[in-house]
C-alpha positions as CSV (number, residue, x, y, z in Angstrom):
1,X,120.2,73.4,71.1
2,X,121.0,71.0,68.0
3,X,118.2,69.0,66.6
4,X,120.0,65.7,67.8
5,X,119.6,67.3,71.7
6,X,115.9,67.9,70.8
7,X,115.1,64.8,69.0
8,X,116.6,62.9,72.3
9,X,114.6,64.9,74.7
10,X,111.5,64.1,73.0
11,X,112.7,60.4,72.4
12,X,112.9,60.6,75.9
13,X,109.6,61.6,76.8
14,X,108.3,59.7,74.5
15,X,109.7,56.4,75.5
16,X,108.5,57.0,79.1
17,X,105.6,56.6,78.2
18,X,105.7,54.0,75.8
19,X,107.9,52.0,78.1
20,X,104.9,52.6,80.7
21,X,102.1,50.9,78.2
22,X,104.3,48.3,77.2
23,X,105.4,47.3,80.8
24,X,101.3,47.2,81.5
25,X,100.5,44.5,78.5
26,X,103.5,42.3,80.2
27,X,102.3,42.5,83.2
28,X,98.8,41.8,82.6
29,X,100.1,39.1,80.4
30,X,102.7,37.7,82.9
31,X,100.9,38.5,86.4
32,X,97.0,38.1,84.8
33,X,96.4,41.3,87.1
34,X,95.9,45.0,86.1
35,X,98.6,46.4,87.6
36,X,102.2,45.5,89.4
37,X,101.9,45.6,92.9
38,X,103.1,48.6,94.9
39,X,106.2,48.5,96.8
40,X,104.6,49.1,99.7
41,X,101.4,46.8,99.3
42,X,100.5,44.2,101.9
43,X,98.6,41.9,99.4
44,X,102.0,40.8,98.1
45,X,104.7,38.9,98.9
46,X,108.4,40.8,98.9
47,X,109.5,38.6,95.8
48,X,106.2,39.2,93.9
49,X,106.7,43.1,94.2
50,X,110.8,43.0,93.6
51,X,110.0,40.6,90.6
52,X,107.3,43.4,89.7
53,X,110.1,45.8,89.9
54,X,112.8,44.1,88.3
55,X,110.6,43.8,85.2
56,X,109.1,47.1,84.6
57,X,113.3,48.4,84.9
58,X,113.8,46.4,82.2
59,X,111.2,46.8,80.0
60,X,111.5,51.0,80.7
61,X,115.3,50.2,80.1
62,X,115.0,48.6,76.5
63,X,112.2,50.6,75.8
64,X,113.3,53.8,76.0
65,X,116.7,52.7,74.5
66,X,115.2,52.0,71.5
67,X,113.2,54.7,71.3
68,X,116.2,57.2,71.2
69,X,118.2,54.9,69.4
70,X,115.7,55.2,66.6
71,X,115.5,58.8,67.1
72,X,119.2,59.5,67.1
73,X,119.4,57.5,63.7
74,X,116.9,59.1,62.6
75,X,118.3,62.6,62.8
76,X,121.2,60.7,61.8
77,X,120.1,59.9,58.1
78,X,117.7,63.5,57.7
79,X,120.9,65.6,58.9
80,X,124.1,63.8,58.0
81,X,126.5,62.2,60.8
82,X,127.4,65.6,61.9
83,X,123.7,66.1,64.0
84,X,125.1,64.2,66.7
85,X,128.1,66.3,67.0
């Protein structure tokens, strides 16, 4: 496995879980509650949980985007152009 395959796994990983903290602080921000509501929670209206939804794929999207962006360049500049070969 080349260190550009490595560096994304991790990258990966990594921005799972970021993505997951910084969805949290948007929707505390956003929503004023603690947590999005569950798909299948009754103390929410449908478009309150698909807005819910809609949100944390984007932030999880863009998140871990730039995460392994970063990573990839990263590797990029240490290894030469070739890493990602």
């Amino acid at each position: 496995m080349n260190a550009y395959k490595l560096a994304n796994m991790l990258a990966s990983v990594l921005g799972g879980m970021l993505a997951g903290a910084v969805f949290s602080r948007v929707w505390r921000a956003v929503a004023g509650e603690d947590s999005a509501p569950a798909p299948d929670s009754s103390d929410h209206r449908t478009s309150e949980v698909l807005i819910a939804a809609a949100v944390q794929g984007a932030v999880t999207g863009a998140v871990r985007a730039a995460v392994q962006r970063a990573g990839a360049r990263g590797i990029e500049s240490v290894a030469g152009s070739d890493a990602a070969a």
